[in-house]
C-alpha positions, 0 to 999 in steps of 0.5 A: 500500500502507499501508506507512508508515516507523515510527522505528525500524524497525518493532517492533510495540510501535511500531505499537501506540504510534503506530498508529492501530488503525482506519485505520493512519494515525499517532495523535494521540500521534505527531503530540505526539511526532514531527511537531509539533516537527519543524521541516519542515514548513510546510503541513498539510491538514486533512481531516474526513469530511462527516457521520460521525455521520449515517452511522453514524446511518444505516448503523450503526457498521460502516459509519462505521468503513469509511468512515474506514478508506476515507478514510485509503487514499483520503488515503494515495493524495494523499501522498508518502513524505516526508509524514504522515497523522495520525488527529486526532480521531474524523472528522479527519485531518491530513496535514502536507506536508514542503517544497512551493509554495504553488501546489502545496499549494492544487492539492493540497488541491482533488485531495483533496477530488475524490479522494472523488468516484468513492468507494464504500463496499462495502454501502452504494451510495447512500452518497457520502462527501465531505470538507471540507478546509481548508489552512494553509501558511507556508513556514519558519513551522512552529510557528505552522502548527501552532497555527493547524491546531489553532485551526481543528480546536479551532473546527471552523472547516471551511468545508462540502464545499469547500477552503479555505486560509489562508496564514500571514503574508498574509490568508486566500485563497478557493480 
């Protein structure tokens, strides 16, 4: 279900607040507010939707809109109630893992990506949508988790349709 715990309890100025209104996944400005001071957690997914624009190119904005709204049930489904899922940008969403093994987190970003494998959009059976995921861990390094997570989507540095992760405080390794 898309139930997500809000800060106090749940009054629907705070979903209006804090909610994306498309995917219900959390906004950018609770990201600001909430997560990125939190101090918990030391690994975010960055998740973008391969092709957006050619797909409401393609299939017209309803279509694009479905495919996002689709991806964030799909991301949901990868996270624990103890974790985010943010809405960053128009294709980006971010998930920021609270405590969990490095070994864990490069398993989990790879299900990820493969949980986009058997995904169908209703009206649209030939398209398949596919998403690049990129990782940053640094267990206890919360703050510069998040600068180097907002370098790589300031950069779009996604390496296309694979995962890829980079571990704070050693060089990056290939998945």
């Amino acid at each position: 279900g898309m139930k997500r715990e809000y800060p106090s309890g749940q009054p629907g100025y705070i979903k209006l607040l804090y909610c994306d209104s498309l995917t219900e996944a959390y906004n950018r400005r609770y990201y600001k507010e909430y997560i990125r001071d939190s101090g918990n957690i030391e690994a975010v997914a960055l998740v973008d939707v391969d092709g957006l624009k050619q797909i409401n190119g393609e299939y017209g904005q309803e279509t694009g809109d479905l495919v996002l709204r689709r991806t964030a049930q799909t991301l949901l489904g990868q996270v624990r109630r103890t974790d985010y899922l943010i809405r960053y940008g128009g294709d980006e969403f971010l998930i920021a893992f609270s405590s969990m093994t490095k070994e864990i987190f490069a398993a989990r970003l790879e299900k990820i990506r493969h949980s986009f494998d058997t995904l169908t959009i209703d009206g649209a059976p030939r398209l398949h949508v596919s998403v690049s995921v990129c990782g940053v861990y640094g267990a206890g390094k919360s703050a510069q988790v998040f600068r180097t997570a907002e370098d790589i989507l300031k950069q779009s540095k996604y390496k296309k349709r694979q995962a890829t992760v980079c571990f704070i405080g050693e060089n990056e390794e290939k998945m």
